[in-house]
N, C-alpha and C positions, 0 to 999 in steps of 0.2 A: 504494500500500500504506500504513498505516498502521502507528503501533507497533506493536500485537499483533501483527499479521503478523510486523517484522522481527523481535518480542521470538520466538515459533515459531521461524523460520530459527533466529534466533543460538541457541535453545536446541539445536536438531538439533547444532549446532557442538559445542558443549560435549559433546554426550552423544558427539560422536565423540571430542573430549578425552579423556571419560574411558576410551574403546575402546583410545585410543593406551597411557595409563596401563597400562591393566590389559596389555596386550601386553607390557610390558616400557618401553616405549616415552616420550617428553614427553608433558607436558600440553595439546597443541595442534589442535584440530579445525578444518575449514572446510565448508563447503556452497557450493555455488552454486548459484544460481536462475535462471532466466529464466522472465518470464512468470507467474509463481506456481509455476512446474514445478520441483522437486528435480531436477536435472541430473546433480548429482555431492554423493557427501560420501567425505571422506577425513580423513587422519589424520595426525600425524609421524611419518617412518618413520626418522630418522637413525640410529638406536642399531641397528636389527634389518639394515637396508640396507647400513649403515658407508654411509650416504653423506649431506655434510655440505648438498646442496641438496634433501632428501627433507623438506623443512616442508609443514607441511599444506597451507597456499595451495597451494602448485606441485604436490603430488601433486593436489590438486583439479581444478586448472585442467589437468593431463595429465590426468585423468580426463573431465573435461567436455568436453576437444579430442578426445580418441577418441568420446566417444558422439555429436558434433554433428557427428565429422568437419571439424574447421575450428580454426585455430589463431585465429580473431576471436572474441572470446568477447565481443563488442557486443552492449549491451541486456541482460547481465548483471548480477546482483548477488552480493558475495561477501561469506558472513556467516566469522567466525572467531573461536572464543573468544578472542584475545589479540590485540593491536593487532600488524600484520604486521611484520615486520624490514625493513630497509633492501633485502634480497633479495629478501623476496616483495613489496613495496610495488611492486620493478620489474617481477617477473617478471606481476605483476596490470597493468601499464599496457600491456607489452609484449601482453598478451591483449586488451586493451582494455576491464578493465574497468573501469568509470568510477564504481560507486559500493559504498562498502566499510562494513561495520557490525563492530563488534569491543566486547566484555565487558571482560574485564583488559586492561591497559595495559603497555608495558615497563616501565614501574616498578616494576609487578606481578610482573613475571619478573626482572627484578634484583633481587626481594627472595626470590626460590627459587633463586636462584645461575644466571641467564641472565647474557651476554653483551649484549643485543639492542640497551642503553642504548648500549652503547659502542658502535655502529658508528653511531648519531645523531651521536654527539660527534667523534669523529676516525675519519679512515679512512689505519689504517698500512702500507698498501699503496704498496712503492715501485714507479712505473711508468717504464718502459723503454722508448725507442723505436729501433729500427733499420730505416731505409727502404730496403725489398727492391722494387727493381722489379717482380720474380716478384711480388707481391703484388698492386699495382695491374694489373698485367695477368689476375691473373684476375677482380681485380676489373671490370673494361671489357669480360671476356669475356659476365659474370653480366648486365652492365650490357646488354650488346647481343643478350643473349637474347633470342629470340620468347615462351619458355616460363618465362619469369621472373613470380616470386611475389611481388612487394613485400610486406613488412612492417611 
């Protein structure tokens, strides 16, 4: 593909941006492509959902996993008006996609009262371990499955 192509995609994004906007909703759109093929477009849903993992990437890529049927979303492209947060950046690897095009920047969005910057910078999340055997053994049970899905 060339730019005009991705400059296309990333604008489908935007125009879903502004769908989120007008909804009530952020400023945040994504598309996904494969192949030249519109797969999925979606939108932010946190404000109307109350839920704080409903960013556009991940509503996309749940959208693109029901239509292909498949949580691999390899050989992908994902366009998104704003450069992805530290959530969807995972939640897109964890899909496997491997190449990403993005409009504004978190800088962009910390300068309209985002967060997005600061979870680059520090992550104030205290983590806790307690080792439950119950755990690891279901873990060994998954592990010695026939019918096990690696991801």
């Amino acid at each position: 593909m060339n730019n005009k192509d991705h400059a296309y995609y990333l604008k489908l994004a935007v125009e879903e941006s502004l769908k989120s906007v007008e909804s009530g909703s952020s400023p945040f759109g994504a598309v996904i492509v494969k192949d030249g093929e519109v797969i999925a477009t979606d939108h932010n849903r946190v404000v109307p959902n109350n839920d704080p993992t409903a960013h556009a990437e991940v509503m996309c890529i749940r959208s693109a996993c029901q239509k292909l049927q498949t949580f691999d979303l390899s050989g992908c492209v994902l366009y998104t008006s704003c450069e992805p947060c530290p959530m969807c950046l995972n939640a897109i690897k964890w899909a496997n996609i491997r190449e990403i095009w993005y409009s504004s920047d978190r800088h962009d969005a910390d300068h309209i009262g985002f967060r997005d910057n600061t979870f680059y910078e520090s992550d104030p999340v205290q983590l806790n371990r307690i080792v439950l055997s119950e755990s690891n053994e279901v873990m060994k049970k998954w592990f010695d499955s026939k019918n096990k899905k690696p991801y």
